[in-house]
N, C-alpha and C positions, 0 to 999 in steps of 0.2 A: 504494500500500500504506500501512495504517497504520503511523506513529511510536510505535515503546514509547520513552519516557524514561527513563532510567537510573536504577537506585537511588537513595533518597535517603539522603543522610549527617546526621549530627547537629551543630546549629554548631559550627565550628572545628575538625572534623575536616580534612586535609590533601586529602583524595580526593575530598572535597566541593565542591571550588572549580573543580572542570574541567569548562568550556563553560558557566559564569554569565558575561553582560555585564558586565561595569561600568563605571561611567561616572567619568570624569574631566573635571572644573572646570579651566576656563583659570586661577581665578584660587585652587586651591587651595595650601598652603603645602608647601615642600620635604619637610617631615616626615611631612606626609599621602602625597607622593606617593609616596618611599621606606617608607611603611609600606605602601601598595595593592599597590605592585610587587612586596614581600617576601610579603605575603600572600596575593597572586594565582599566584604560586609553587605547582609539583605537588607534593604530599606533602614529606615532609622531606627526604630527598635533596636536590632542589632549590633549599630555603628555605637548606639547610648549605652547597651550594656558591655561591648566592648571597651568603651574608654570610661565611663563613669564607673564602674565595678575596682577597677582598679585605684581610682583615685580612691569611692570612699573607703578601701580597705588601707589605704596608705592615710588619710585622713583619721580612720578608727587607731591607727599606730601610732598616730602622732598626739591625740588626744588621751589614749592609754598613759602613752609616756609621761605625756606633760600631768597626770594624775600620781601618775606614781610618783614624779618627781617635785610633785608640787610647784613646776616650774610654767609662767604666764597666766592668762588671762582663762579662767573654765569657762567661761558664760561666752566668749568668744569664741573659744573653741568648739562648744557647745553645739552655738548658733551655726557655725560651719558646715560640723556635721551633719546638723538636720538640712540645713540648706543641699546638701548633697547630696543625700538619703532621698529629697522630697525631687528634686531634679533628677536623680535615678529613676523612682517610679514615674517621674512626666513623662519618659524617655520610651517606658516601656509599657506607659497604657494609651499615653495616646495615640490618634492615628494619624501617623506624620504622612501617608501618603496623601489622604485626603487634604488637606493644606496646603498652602504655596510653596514651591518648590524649597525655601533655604529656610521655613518656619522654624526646621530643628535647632539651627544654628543659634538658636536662643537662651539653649543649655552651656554651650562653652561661653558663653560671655557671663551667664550668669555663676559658670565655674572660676573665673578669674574674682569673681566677688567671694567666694567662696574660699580661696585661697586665701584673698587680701585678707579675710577675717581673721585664716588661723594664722597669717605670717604678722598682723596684729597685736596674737595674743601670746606669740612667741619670739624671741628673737633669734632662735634658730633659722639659719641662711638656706639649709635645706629646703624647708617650707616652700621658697619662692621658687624651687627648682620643678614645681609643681604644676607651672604654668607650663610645660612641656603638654600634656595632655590634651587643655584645650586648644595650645597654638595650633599642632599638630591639628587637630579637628576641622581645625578653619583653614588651614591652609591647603585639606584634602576635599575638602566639600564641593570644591569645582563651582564659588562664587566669584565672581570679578577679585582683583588683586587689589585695586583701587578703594576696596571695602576692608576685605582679609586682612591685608598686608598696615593698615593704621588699625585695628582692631587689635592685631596681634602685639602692635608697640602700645597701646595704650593701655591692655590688659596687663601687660608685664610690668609695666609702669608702674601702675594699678597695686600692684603685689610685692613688688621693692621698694617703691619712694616713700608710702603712708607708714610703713615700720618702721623705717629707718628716723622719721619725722618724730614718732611716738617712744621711739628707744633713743635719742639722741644724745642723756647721758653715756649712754654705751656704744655710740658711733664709735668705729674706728677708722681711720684712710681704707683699710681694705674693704668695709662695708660701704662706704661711702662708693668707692670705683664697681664694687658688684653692684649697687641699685643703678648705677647711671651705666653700666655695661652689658647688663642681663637685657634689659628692651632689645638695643641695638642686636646682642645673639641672638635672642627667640624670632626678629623680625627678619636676621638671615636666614634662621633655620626653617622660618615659615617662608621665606623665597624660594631656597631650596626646594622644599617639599609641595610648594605648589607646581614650580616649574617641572618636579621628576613626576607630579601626579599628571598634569598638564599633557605630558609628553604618552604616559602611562594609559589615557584617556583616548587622545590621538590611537596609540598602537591597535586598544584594545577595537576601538571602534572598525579600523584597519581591517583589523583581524574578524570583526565577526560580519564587517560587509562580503569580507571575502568567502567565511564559513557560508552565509547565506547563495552566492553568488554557487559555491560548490554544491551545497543540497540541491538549490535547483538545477544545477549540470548534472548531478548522480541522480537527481529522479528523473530527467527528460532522459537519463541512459538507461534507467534502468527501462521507463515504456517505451523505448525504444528498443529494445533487446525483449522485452515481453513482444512488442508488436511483432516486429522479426521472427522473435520464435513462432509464434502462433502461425503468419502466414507461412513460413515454410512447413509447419506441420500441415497447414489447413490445402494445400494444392496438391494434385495429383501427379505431379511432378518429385522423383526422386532426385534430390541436389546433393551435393558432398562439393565438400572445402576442404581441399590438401596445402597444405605449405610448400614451401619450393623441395623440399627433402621428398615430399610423397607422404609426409603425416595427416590422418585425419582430422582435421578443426570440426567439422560440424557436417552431419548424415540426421537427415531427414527421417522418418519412421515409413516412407514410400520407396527410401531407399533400401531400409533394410530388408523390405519384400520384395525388392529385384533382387537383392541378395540369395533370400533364402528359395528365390526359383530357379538364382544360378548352381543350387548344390542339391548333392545327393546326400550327404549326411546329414543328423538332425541338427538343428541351430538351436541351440541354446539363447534365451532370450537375456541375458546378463547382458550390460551394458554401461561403459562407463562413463565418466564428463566429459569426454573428450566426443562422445556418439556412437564409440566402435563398439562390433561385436566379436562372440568369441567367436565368432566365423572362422576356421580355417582356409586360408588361400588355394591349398590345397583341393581342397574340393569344392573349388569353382567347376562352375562348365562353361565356357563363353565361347561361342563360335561365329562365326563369320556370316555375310549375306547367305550363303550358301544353304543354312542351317547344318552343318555336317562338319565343317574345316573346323579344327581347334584354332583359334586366336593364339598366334606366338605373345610371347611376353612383351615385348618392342611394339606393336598392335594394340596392346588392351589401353583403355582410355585413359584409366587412371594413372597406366607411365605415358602415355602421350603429353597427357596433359603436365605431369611435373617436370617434364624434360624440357616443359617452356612452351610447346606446341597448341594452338587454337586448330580448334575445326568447329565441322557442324554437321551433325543428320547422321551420324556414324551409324550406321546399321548393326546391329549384334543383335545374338541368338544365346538366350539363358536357359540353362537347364536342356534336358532332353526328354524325347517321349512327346506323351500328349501333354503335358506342361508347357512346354516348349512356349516362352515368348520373346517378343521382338520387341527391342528398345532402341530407340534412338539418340548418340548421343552426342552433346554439344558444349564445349569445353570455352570458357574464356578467362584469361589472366587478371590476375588481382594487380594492379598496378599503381604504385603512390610516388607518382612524377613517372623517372625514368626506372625506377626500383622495383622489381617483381617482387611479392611476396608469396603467391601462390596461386590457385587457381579453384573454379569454379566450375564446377560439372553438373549438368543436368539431366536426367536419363528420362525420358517418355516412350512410357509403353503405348505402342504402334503395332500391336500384336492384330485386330480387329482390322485396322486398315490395310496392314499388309495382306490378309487374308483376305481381302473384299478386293484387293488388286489381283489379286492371285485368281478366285472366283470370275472376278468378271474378263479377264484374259481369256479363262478357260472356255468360257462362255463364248467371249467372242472367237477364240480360234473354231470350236466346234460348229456355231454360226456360219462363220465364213467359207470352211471346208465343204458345207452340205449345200451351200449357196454356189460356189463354183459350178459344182455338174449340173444345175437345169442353166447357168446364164452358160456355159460353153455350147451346150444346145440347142436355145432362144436365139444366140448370135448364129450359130454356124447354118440351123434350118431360116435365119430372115437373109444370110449371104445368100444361099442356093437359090432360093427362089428371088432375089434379086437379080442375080446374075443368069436366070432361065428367061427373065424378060416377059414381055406381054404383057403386063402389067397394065391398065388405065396409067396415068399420070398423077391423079392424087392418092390411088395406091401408093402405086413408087414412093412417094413421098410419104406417106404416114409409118411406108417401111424402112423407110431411110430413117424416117425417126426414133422409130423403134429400136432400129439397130443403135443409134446416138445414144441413146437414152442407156439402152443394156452395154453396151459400151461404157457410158459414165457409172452404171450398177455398179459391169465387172473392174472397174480402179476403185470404187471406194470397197469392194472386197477385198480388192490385195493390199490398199492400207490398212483395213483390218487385220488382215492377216500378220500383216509386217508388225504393227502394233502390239500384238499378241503374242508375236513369236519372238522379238526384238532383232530376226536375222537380215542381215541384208549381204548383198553379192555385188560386188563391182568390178569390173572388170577395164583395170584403165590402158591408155592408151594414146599416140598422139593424134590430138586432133585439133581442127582450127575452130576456136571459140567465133569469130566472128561468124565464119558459117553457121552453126550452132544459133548463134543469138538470130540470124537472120530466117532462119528455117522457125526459130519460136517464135518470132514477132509476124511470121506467115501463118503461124496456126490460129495465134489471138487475133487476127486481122477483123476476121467475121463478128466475132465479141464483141470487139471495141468497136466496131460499126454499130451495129446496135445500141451500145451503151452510148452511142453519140462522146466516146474516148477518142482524141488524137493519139495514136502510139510513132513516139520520136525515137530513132538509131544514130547513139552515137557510139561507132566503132570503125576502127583502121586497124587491116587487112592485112597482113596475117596476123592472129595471135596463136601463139600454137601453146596450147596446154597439155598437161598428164592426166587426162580423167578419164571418165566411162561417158560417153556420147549420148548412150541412152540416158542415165541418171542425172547426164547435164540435162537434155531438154525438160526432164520429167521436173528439176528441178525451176527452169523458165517456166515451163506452164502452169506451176503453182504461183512465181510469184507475179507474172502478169498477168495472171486470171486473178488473183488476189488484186491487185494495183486496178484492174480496170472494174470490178466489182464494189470497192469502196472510192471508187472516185463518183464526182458528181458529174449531172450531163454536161459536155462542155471543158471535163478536165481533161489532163496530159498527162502520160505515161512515159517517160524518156527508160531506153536501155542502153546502157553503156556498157563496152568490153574495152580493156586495156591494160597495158603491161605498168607493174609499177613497183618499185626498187633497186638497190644497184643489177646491176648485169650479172651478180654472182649467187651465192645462194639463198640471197635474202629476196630473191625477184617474183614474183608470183601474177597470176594471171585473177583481174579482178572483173567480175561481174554485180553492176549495178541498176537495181529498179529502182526509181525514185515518182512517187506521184503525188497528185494535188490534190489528193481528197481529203477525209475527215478526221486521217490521224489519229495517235493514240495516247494514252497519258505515258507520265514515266512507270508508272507500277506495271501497268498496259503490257506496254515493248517489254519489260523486264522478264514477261509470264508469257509472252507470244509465243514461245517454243513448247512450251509445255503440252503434254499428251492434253487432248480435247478440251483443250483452252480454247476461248470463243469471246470475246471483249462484250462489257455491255450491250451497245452501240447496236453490234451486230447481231444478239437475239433479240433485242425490240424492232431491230428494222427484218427480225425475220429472214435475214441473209441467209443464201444454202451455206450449209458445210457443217461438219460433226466436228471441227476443231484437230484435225490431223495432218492437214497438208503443210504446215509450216512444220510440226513435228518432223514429217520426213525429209523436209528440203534439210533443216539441222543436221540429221540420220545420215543422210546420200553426202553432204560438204564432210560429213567429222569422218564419214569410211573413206572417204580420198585425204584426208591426211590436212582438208583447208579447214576456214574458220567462215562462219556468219555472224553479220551485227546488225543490229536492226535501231534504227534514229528517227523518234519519229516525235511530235507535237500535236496539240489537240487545234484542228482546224486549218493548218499548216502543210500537212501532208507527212507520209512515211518511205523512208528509203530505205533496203535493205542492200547490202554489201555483201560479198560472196569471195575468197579470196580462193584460188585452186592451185596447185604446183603448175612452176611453170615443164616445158618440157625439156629445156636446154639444160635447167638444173638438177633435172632428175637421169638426164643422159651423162652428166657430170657426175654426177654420185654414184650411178652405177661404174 
């Protein structure tokens, strides 16, 4: 639970002083220590029985004596002590807090009368040495100096000069210089003691803004460390915190059930502050995407991660059997400026997603296999009787379309298929990309009529690349059927082919589609490769496509060994870039 701190007081108030430290010097002077301990003192009560208790007992000493001895004044002494007696109980029934702040201070002045009476009825010099008690008082009470400091010379005054006045047959020179020296000492020694309480006040106040200033840092850490803990217990998400060594700082309770589905022996539920279990290492099972390969030691995440290493999405397989789950994991470095201290592991179990990707592949390969043999059929019995002739003419044509139509069927089966299976086959070779681009900017001709598309060719002749011919075009008819489908009536299609870096092995053969349609965001482009990704945009406007032909252009560039990027802005239009080996550099490598 949170610490409230108690009200605060204003300096030198009496109430103010309970529960501040303060610190005491081995080597500070008597004065300071009898002022810290009077002023360390609860309220007034306290500060009265501490100094008046003492006086009247050295008072009840002195008027003893002077009985015993028959020596001065009894009715004076008398008068002293009740005076002192009766100022002790003010001390300790009244209620000084209630009162103005320095009401107490009405006790030491009327202690300095209290003296003067017995240093009166004595002329013992001790007596006056008595005035210590109340100077001290006033010189700790944390009232202005411009009060204290003439209060305390006139008090002492007070208690040396009327005796010495009253005893003057028995003046001596040495009493004489003690009544006129004693003032001046007690008015040092109340300087003193005001200025080491002064300073004492200063520290103490220091000192408990700063205490205060601390509690409220240790209780915003500690809810903050409750809050912490909570959310990582409360997500579904297994985290671990290792230090740069590989030690564990802090495991989750979701962690230690991917733990116990990575082992075949029982797990012992002990666990100790640090988060770990008596888990043996030993009887881990972690294996790879494959679910079958053991994870060498150099692989497992938890040394990737302490060797310094980030990743993300790391695939692994815990446990075996029908337990068997998939976790994914994601590592990022704790770092404070340029100084690693350790790192930060996430593990999500993806066992349910993996398996619905798994299912729906399967789905789709058996789908697309059973779908091959009646469209090889549809196509090959609408060729024969196209090509037997006789036909009317809007026949002809409704069978031309058919066949177009089973035709576009049978390619979105073999991106199924492809999808499904993740295989592809290329077959490279040299060939001239310009030819290429101009043979694909003939096929989309008919399209981009339609779509009211201008398609522009910027390329120079020869460019001779390392690819598969087939996979290049197939690779153009996606992305200029893509460029003239989201352009608007009236846009432009430009395809560029061209050589571009030095002449050695950095040189590559680049193809470029660029148009002026509708563009995509940055998150957009980022996710356009992705398996049956499909942008907003395009399932409101109802655009054909399942979301895989950009899939496969990615597929077809990364099995020839090129790269694809895609640049694109909302409203501005989208470019894709295609880079392929050129062929001079790959006859140079061979």
């Amino acid at each position: 639970m949170r610490s409230h701190p108690g009200p605060e007081h204003p300096p030198g108030h009496p109430s103010g002083r309970q529960g501040i430290p303060t610190g005491t010097g081995r080597d500070e002077p008597w004065t300071t220590s009898l002022a810290r301990r009077i002023f360390a003192a609860e309220g007034g009560r306290s500060r009265s029985l501490l100094v008046q208790l003492p006086l009247a007992w050295v008072m009840l000493v002195f008027w003893l004596t002077s009985l015993a001895t028959g020596d001065g004044r009894q009715v004076l002494f008398y008068v002293a002590f009740v005076l002192i007696a009766a100022l002790l109980c003010m001390g300790l029934l009244i209620p000084w807090r209630r009162l103005p702040r320095h009401a107490s201070l009405a006790i030491p002045v009327l202690d300095f009368v209290a003296i003067a009476l017995c240093a009166a009825a004595s002329n013992q010099r001790g007596i006056s040495m008595l005035v210590m008690f109340p100077v001290v008082w006033l010189a700790v009470s944390g009232a202005r100096s411009r009060w204290t400091l003439p209060t305390a010379w006139a008090g002492t005054a007070l208690c040396t000069v009327p005796p010495l006045l009253l005893h003057q047959d028995l003046a001596t020179a040495d009493q004489v210089a003690f009544a006129v020296i004693m003032p001046v000492v007690m008015t040092a020694l109340a300087t003193s003691i005001h200025a080491a309480s002064a300073n004492q006040r200063a520290q103490e106040r220091q000192i408990h803004r700063q205490r205060r200033r601390l509690e409220r840092t240790l209780a915003e850490s500690r809810k903050n460390e409750e809050l912490l803990r909570t959310t990582v217990e409360a997500i579904d998400v297994g985290v671990l915190a290792i230090d740069v060594e590989g030690r564990t700082l802090l495991r989750n309770t979701q962690q230690l059930r991917h733990l116990r589905a990575a082992t075949q022996a029982a797990v012992h539920a002990g666990q100790d502050t640090a988060g770990t279990s008596t888990i043996n290492p030993a009887d881990l099972r972690i294996f790879g995407p494959d679910r079958s390969t053991p994870l060498p030691p150099e692989k497992l995440p938890e040394n990737r991660a302490s060797a310094g290493e980030e990743f993300s999405h790391q695939l692994i397989w815990l446990g075996e059997g029908e337990d068997q789950r998939a976790v994914s994991v994601t590592a990022r470095s704790m770092l404070d400026g340029d100084t690693r201290h350790g790192s930060v592991l996430a593990f999500s179990d993806v066992t349910d997603q993996v398996d619905a990707l798994t299912a729906k592949d399967q789905f789709l390969s058996h789908v697309t296999h059973d779908l091959r043999s009646p469209l090889a059929a549809i196509l090959g019995r609408a060729d024969l009787v196209l090509e037997r002739g006789g036909l009317p003419e809007r026949s002809a044509r409704d069978l031309e379309s058919v066949i177009t139509n089973a035709e576009r069927l049978q390619t979105m089966v073999q991106d199924l298929l492809f999808s499904a299976s993740g295989t592809l086959r290329v077959d490279q070779c040299t060939v001239d990309l310009h030819h290429l681009v101009e043979i694909g900017v003939g096929s989309a001709t008919q399209l981009a009529a339609e779509s009211e598309v201008r398609l522009v060719v910027e390329a120079e002749p020869p460019i001779r690349a390392f690819a598969d011919p087939v996979r290049v075009l197939q690779v153009l008819d996606n992305l200029i059927s893509n460029a003239i489908k989201y352009s608007p009536d009236g846009g432009l299609v430009t395809v560029r082919a061209r050589l571009e870096g030095p002449a050695a092995y950095g040189r590559c053969a680049v193809l470029e589609v660029e148009d002026t349609g509708q563009g995509m965001t940055e998150i957009e482009a980022r996710n356009v490769f992705n398996r049956f990704y499909r942008t907003d945009h395009a399932r409101r406007s109802r655009i054909p496509g399942v979301g895989l032909g950009l899939y496969i252009t990615k597929a077809i560039v990364d099995a020839h060994g090129g790269t694809i990027a895609c640049r694109s802005r909302p409203d501005q239009g989208t470019t894709f870039t295609v880079c392929l080996p050129v062929a001079d550099a790959m006859d140079q490598a061979a």
